[in-house]
N, C-alpha and C positions, 0 to 999 in steps of 0.2 A: 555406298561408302560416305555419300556425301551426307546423308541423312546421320547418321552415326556421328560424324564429327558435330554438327549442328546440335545434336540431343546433348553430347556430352558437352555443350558448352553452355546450353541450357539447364542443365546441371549445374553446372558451375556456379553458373550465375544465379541462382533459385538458393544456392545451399552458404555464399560467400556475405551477401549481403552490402550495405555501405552504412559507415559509419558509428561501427560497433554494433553490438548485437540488442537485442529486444530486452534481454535482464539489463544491462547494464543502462541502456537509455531508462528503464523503470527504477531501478535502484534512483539515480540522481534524482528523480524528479520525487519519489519520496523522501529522498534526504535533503533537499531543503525544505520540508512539510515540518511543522511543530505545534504541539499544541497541549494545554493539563486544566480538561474541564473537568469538572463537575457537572456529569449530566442530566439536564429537565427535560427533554425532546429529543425522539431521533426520528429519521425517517431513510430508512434504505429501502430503498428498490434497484433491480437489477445490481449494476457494477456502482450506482448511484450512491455516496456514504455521506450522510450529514446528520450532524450533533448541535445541538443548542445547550447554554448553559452554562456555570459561573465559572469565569479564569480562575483557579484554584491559587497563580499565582498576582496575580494585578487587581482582581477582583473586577465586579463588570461584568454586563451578558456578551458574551461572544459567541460563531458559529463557527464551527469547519465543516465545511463541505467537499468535496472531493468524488474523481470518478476515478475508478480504477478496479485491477485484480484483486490486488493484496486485500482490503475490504473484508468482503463475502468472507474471508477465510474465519473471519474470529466478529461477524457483527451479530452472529446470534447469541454471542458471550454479554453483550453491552446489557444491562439494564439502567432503568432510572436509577439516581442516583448514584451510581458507579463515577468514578473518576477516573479518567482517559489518558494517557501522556503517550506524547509523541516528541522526542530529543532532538531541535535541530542536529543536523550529520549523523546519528543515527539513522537504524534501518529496524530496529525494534517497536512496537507499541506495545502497549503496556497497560494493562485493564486490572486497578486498583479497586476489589471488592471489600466488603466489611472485614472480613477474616482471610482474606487469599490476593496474590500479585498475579495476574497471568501473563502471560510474556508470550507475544509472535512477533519471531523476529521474520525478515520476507525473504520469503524462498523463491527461488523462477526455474522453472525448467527440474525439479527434483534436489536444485543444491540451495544452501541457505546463503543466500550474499551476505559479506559484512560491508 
């Protein structure tokens, strides 16, 4: 019996977590990310995501680099010369080609956070 109570609270505690859940600590930490290059460079490896190349809006070489999921989902969409944008408080990027907008917005766990 006593093992039982012990499992079920091991449970508990495996499935409750502390301080909100793993999308929503991901969503914030992308939505303060921003960024509308013009891409020269990229280099993704693994969760690894980094872009070089001209602030579309300030002008200037800038990088963003970043590790994360959301990433991987849409990096094999980027080419040179594409133009990149990431909205502070948004949760959208946005992969501006010659002729097409592509939009992924970030999903966690099967639902799309806003």
């Amino acid at each position: 019996m006593m093992k039982q109570i012990v499992f079920a609270f091991v449970l508990i505690g495996l499935n409750s977590g502390c301080g909100g859940s793993r999308c929503e600590l991901d969503a914030e930490n992308y939505r303060a990310r921003e960024c509308a290059i013009k891409v020269e460079a990229r280099d993704f490896t693994g969760k690894w995501f980094s872009i070089t190349g001209r602030n579309v809006n300030k002008g200037g070489q800038v990088k963003y680099a970043d590790l994360g999921s959301w990433y991987p989902l849409f990096e094999d969409h980027i080419d040179i010369g594409d133009t990149v944008v990431k909205r502070k408080n948004e949760l959208v990027f946005y992969i501006h080609k010659k002729d097409t907008v592509l939009t992924f917005p970030f999903e966690c766990e099967g639902q799309v956070i806003k």
